[in-house]
C-alpha positions as CSV (number, residue, x, y, z in Angstrom):
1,X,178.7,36.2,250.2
2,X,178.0,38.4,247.0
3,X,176.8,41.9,247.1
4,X,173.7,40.6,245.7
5,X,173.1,38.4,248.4
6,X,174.2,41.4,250.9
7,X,171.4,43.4,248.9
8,X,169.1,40.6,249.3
9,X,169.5,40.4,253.2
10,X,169.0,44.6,253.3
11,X,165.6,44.0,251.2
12,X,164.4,40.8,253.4
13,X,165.2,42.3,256.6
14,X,163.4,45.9,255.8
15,X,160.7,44.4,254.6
16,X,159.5,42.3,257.2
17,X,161.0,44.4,260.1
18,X,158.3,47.1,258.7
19,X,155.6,44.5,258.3
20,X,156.4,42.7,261.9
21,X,156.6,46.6,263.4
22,X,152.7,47.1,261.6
23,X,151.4,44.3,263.8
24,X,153.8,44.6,266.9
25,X,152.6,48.2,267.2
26,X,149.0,47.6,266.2
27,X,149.4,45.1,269.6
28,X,150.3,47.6,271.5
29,X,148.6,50.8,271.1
30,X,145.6,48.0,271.9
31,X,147.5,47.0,275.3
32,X,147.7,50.7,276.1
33,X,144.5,51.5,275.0
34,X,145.4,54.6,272.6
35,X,142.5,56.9,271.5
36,X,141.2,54.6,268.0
37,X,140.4,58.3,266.7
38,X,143.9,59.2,266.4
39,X,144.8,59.7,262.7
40,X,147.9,57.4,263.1
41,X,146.1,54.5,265.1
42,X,143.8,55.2,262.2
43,X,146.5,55.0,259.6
44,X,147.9,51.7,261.4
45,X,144.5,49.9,261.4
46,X,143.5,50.7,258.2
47,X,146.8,49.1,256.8
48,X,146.7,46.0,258.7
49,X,143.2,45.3,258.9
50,X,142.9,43.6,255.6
51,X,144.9,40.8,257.1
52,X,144.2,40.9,260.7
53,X,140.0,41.1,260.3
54,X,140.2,37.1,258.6
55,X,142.3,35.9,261.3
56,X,140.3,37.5,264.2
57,X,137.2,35.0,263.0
58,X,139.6,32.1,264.0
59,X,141.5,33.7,266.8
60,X,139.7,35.7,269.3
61,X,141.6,38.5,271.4
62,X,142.2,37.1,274.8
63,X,141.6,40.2,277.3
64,X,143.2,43.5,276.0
65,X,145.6,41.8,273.9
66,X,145.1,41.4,270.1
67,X,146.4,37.7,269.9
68,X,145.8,37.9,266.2
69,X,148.5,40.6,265.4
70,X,150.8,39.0,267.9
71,X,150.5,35.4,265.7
72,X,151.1,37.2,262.8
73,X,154.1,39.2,264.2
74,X,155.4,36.0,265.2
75,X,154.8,34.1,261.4
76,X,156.6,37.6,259.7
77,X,159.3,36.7,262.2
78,X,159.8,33.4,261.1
79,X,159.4,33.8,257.6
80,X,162.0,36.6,257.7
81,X,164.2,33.9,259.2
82,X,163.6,31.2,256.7
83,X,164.4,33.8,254.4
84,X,167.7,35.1,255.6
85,X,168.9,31.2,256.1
86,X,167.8,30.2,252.8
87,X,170.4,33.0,251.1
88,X,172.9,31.1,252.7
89,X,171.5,27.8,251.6
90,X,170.7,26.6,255.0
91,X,167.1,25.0,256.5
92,X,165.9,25.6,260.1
93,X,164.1,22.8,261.9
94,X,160.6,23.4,263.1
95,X,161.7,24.3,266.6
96,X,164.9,26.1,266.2
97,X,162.8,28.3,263.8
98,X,159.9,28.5,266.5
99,X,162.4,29.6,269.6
100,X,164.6,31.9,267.1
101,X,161.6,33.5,265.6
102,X,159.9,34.2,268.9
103,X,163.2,35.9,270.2
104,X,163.4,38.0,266.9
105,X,160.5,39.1,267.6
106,X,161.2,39.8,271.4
107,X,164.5,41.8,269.9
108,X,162.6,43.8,267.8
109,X,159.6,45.0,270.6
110,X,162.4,45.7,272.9
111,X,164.8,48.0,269.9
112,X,161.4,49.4,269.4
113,X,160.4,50.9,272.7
114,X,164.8,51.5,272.8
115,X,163.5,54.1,269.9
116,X,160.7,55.7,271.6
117,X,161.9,56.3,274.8
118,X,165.1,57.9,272.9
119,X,162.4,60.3,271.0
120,X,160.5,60.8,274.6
121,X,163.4,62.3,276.3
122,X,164.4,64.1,273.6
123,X,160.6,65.5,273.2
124,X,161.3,66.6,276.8
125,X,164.6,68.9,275.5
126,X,163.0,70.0,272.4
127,X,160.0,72.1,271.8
128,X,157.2,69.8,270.1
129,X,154.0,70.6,269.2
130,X,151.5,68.8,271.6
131,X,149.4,69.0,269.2
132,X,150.3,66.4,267.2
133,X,149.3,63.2,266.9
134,X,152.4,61.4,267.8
135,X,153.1,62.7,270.8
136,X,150.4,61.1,272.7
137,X,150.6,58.2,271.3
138,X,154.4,58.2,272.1
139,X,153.7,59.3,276.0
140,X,150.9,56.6,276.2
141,X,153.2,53.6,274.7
142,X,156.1,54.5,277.1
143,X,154.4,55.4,280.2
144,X,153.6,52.2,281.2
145,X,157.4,51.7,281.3
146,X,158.9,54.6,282.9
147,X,155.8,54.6,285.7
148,X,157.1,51.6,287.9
149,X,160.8,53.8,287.6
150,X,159.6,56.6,288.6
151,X,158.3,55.6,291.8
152,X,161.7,53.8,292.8
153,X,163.4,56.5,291.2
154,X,162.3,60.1,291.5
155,X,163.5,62.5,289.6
156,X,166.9,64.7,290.9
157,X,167.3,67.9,290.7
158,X,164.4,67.8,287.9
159,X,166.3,65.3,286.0
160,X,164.3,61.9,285.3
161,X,166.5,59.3,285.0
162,X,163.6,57.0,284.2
163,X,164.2,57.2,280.3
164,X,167.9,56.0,280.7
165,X,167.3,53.3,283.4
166,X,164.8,52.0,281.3
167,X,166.5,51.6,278.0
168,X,169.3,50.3,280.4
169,X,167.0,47.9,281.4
170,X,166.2,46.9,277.8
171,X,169.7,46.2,277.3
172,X,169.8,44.1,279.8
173,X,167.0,41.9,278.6
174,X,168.5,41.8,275.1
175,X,171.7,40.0,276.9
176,X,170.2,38.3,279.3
177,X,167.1,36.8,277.7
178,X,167.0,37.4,273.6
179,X,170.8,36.2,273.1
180,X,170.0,33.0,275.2
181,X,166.9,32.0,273.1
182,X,168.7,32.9,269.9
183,X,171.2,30.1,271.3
184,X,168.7,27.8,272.3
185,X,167.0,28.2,268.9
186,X,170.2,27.4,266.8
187,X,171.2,24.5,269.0
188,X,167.4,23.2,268.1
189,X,168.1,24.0,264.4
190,X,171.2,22.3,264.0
191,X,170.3,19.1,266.0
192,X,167.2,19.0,263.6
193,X,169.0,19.7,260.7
C-alpha cells in the first residue's frame, strides 16, 4: 500500500471516528440524563442537530434512548468501513458490513468510556476545577459504570479499584465479544463476495 493510501486511511478513519463519537456521545449524555444546559451538551446538540432533527420525524426515541443518533452512529460506522475496504479495492456484502459495522461501533463506545474513565481517575489525583463543565458531565457518563463495582468492590485503604476493574472489564468485552463479531462479519463478507 502507498503512503497515499496510508494517508487516506488516517483521513477516513478521523473523520468518521469524530463524526460516529458526535452521535455516540449525543446517545449517551441522553441515557444518563446530563443537564441540556451544560455548554458542552449545548455545543454537542447544536452540532448534530442539523442531521438528527429530520431523522427523529421518521424514527422516534424509544424510552431514554435517542434511536436516531444510535442509527446514524451505526450508518457512519459502516460507511467508514466501505471506505477503508474500497482503498484496498475490496466490496463488503450487505451482512458482513452490517455485523462488522455494528462491532465497530461497539469497539469505539467501549475505547470511549476506556478514555473517560482514564481522565476520571486521574481527575481524582489531579486538582480540577469543579467548576467546569466537563467534569460533570465526565462523573455522570462513568458513574453508571463504576456504581455496580463499587458495591462488589469497596474501596481499600481509600483506593477505588473501580476505575481499573472496569476498564479491565472493557478489555475483556473487546476480546471476548467485538473480535468475535469482527470475525463473524468477515466470514459474512467473504462468503457474499
Amino acid at each position: 500500500m502507498g503512503y497515499f493510501a496510508n494517508a487516506g486511511q488516517i483521513l477516513v478513519n478521523f473523520v468518521f471516528v469524530t463524526l460516529v463519537a458526535l452521535a455516540v456521545f449525543r446517545v449517551l449524555l441522553q441515557l444518563v440524563r446530563a443537564n441540556f444546559y451544560n455548554p458542552v451538551c449545548q455545543a454537542l446538540y447544536k452540532l448534530t442537530n442539523p442531521v438528527l432533527m429530520p431523522l427523529r420525524r421518521l424514527i422516534r426515541n424509544w424510552r431514554n434512548l435517542d434511536v436516531a443518533a444510535l442509527l446514524l452512529a451505526w450508518l457512519l460506522s459502516a460507511i467508514k468501513l466501505v471506505l477503508l475496504y474500497a482503498m484496498f479495492g475490496q466490496r463488503l456484502g450487505v451482512p458482513g458490513l452490517a455485523v462488522m459495522a455494528l462491532a465497530d461501533l461497539i469497539e469505539l463506545v467501549l475505547v470511549l468510556y476506556v478514555g473517560l474513565i482514564f481522565v476520571r481517575a486521574l481527575t481524582s489525583f489531579i486538582s480540577v476545577e469543579r467548576s467546569n463543565p466537563v467534569v460533570p458531565l465526565l462523573f455522570q457518563l462513568t458513574e453508571p459504570l463504576l456504581r455496580p463495582i463499587r458495591r462488589v468492590v469497596p474501596a481499600f485503604g481509600g483506593f477505588d479499584f473501580s476505575p481499573a476493574l472496569a476498564i479491565l472489564a472493557i478489555m475483556l468485552a473487546l476480546a471476548l465479544l467485538v473480535a468475535p463479531l469482527v470475525d463473524v462479519g468477515q466470514r459474512l463478507a467473504q462468503a457474499a463476495a
